[in-house]
C-alpha positions in Angstrom: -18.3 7.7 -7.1 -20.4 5.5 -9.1 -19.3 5.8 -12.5 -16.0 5.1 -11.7 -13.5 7.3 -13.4 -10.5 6.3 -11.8 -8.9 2.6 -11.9 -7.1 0.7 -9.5 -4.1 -1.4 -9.8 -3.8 -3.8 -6.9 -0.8 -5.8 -6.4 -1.3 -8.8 -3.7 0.7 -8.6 -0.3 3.0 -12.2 0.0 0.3 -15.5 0.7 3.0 -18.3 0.4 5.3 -19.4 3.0 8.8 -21.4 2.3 10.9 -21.1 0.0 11.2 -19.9 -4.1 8.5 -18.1 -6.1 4.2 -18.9 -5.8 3.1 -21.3 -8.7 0.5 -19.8 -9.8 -1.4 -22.8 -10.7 -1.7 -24.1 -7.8 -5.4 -23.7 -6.9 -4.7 -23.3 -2.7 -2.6 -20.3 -3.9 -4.6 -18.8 -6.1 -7.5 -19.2 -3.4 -5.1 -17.4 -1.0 -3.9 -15.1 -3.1 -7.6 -13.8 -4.4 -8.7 -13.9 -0.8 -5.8 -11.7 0.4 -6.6 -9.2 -2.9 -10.3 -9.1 -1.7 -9.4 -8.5 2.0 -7.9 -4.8 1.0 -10.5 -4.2 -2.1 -13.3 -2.7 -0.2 -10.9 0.7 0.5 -10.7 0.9 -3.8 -13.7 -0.7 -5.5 -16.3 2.1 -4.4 -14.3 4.6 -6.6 -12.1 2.5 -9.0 -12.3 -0.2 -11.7 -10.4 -2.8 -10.5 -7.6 -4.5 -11.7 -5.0 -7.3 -10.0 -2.0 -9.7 -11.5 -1.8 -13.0 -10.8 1.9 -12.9 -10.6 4.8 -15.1 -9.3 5.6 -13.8 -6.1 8.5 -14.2 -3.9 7.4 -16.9 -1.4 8.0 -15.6 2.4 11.5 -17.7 3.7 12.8 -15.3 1.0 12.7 -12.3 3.4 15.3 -14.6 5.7 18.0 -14.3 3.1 20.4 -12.2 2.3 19.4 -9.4 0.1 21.6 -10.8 -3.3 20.1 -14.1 -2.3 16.9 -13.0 -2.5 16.8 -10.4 -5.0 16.4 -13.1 -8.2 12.7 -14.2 -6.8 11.8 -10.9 -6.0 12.9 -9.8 -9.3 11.0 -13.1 -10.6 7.6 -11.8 -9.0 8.0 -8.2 -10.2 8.9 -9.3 -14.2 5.3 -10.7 -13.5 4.0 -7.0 -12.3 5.7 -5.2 -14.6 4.4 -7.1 -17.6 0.6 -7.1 -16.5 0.9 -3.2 -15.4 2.6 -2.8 -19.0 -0.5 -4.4 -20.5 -3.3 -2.5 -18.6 -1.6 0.4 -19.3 -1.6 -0.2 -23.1 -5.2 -2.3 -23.8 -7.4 -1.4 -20.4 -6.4 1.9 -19.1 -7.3 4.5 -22.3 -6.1 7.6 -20.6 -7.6 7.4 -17.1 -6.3 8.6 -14.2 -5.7 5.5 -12.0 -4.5 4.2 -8.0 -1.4 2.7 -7.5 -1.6 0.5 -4.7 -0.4 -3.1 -2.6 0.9 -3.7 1.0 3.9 -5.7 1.9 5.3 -7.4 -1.1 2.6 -5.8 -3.4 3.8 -2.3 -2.1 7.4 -3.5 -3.2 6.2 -4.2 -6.3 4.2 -0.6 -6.8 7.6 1.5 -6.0 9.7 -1.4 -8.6 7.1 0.5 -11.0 7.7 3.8 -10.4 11.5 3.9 -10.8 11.3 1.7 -13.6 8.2 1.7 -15.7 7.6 5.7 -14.9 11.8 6.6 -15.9 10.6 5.3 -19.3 6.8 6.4 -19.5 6.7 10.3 -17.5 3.2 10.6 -19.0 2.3 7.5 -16.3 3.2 9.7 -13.5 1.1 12.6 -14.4 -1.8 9.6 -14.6 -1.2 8.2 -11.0 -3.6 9.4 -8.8 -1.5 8.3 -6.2 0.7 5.3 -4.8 -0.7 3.5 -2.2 2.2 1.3 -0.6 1.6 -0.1 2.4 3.7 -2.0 4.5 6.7 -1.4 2.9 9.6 1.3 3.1 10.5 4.5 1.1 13.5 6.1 1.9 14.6 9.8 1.9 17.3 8.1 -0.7 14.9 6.9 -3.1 12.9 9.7 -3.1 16.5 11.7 -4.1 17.4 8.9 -6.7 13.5 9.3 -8.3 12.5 12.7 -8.4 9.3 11.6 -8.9 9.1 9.8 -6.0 7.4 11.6 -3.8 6.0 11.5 -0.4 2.2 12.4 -0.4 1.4 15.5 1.8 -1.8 15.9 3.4 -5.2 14.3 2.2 -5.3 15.4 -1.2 -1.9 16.0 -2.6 -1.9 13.7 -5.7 0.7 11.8 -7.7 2.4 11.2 -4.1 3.1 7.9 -2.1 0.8 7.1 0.7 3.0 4.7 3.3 3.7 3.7 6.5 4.3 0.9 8.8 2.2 0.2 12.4 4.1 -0.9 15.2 3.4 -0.6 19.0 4.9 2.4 21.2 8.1 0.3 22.6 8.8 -1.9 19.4 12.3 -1.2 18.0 13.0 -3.2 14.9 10.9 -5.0 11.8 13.1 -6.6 9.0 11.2 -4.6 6.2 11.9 -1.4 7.7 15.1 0.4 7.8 15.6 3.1 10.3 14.5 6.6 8.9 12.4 5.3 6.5 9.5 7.9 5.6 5.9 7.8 6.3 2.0 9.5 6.4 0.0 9.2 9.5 -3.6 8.3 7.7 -5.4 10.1 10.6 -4.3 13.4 10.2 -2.2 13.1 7.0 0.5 14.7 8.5 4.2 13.4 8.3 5.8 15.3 11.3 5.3 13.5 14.7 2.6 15.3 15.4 -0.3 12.9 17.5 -3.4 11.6 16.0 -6.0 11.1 19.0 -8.2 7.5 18.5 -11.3 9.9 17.8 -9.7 11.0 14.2 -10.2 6.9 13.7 -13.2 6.6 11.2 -13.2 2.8 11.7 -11.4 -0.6 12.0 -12.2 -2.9 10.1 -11.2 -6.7 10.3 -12.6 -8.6 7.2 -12.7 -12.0 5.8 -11.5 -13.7 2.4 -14.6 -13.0 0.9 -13.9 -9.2 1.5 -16.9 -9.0 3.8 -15.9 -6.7 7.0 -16.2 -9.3 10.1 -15.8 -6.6 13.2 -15.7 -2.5 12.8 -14.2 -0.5 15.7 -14.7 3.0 15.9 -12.0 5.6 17.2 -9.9 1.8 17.1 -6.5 3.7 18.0 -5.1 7.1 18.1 -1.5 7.3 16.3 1.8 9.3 15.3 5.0 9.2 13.6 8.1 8.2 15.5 10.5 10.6 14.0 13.9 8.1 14.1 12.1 5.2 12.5 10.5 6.5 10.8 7.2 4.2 11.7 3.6 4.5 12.5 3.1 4.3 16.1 -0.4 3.5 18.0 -1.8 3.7 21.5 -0.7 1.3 24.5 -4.4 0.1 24.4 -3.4 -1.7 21.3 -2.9 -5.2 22.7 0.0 -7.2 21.1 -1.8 -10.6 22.3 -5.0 -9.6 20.9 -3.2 -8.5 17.4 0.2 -10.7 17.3 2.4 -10.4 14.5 1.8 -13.5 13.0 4.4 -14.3 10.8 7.9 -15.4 12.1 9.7 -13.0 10.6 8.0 -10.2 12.8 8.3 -10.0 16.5 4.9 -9.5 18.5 4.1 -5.6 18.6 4.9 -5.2 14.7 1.1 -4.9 13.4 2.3 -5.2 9.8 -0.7 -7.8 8.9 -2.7 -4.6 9.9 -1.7 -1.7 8.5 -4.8 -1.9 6.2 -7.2 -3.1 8.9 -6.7 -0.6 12.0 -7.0 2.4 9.4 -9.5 1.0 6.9 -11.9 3.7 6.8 -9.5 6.4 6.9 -7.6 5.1 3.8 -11.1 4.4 1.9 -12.5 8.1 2.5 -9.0 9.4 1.4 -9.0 7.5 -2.0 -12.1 9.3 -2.6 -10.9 12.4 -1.5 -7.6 12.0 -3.9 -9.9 11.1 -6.8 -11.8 14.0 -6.4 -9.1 16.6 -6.7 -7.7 15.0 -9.5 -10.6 14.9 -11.2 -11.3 18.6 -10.4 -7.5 19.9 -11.1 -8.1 18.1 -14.4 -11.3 19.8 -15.1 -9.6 23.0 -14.1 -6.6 22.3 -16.4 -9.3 21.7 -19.5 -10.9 24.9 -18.9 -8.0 26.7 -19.0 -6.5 25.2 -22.5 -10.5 26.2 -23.7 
């Protein structure tokens, strides 16, 4: 889509490590923190204008605390988020529809904005083309609590949540993920347990800071959704040595650093696909007030 009628929101997964909330003048964050945007841009930019807070994240020791412990800097960061969204809303967006999306801590921060920003604004819901949050979880409880919270079904349902959370076949626990949690399978777009083969895989893709895709694997993995967890599970061929977990607060065979990678052509052609048929439910909708 080259003119670009939808915009994207991106809110940046957690860069820091330790303790506290990122300074945001710190110039080895920022270069993090831009790097880590432009790693998970290429699946928005071909459709969207793009838009992405700097904002004072929750550093990642936080995720070791106790929830009340950590809550303040995660409610820090997302004061940050809420404010920027606030102001593209008002000055940048002028009535387009627009992509929700983040992974990990950014994806925390997208569903902070639909229970609060979208209880107060229900004219931003009709907007959303559709929330992509990545890496995080969204409850069966949540989705009760927020009406409006809902799980997207199939490729081109719109104003739904696109999530999920990769993990090998025998993994049992990740810290962000509570048992039950809900989830899409971005190869079929299904969200029973039902199997994606590797062949419904449009592409891998492994890229750099600079955005630039390093390594593309076709038919990568084949997948489906464990029905107690709630989690994305992929093929045995996955290798956990190959793809460890990487952060310390994961165990090897949680592939949370790449939920974004192993599916990246999948989620780009569905963003596409979801702009589309909003765009052609709005058209519809004018017609019919003509």
């Amino acid at each position: 889509m080259e003119n670009k009628d939808a915009d994207c929101f991106l809110i940046c997964p957690t860069v820091v490590f330790g303790a506290g909330n990122m300074d945001i003048t710190d110039e080895s964050s920022r270069y993090v923190f831009e790097g880590a945007l432009n790693m998970e841009r290429g699946i928005y930019e071909g459709n969207c204008r793009m838009f992405a807070p700097f904002y004072r994240q929750a550093a990642l020791d936080n995720y070791k605390l106790l929830k009340e412990e950590a809550e303040p800097y995660f409610t820090l960061a997302y004061g940050d988020v809420k404010d920027a969204f606030l102001y593209y809303m008002e000055y940048e967006n002028q009535g387009r529809p627009f992509v929700l999306a983040g992974f990990s801590q950014g994806a925390d921060m997208c569903l902070r904005i639909m229970k609060d920003v979208f209880a107060d604004h229900p004219e931003y819901r009709k907007q959303m083309v559709a929330c992509y949050a990545i890496g995080w979880s969204l409850t069966k409880a949540e989705t009760e609590q927020y009406p409006w919270m809902h799980l997207a079904k199939g490729d081109i349902d719109i104003n739904g949540i696109v999530t999920f959370n990769t993990e090998s076949i025998d993994n049992s626990y990740s810290i962000i993920v509570p048992v039950g949690t809900l989830a899409i399978n971005p190869l079929n777009w299904r969200t029973d347990s039902t199997y994606a083969p590797a062949s419904l895989n449009e592409g891998a893709c492994f890229t750099n800071y600079s955005g630039a895709i390093k390594k593309e694997i076709d038919e990568f993995t084949g997948a489906y959704i464990d029905p107690k967890r709630g989690t994305l599970k992929v093929d045995a061929t996955v290798s956990q040595e190959k793809y460890p977990a990487g952060l310390d607060i994961f165990a090897d065979g949680v592939y949370h650093l790449y939920d974004y990678q192993f599916f990246y052509r999948n989620l780009q052609e569905n963003v596409e696909r979801r702009i589309e048929t909003y765009k052609l439910i709005e058209w519809h909708a004018e017609r019919s007030v003509s």
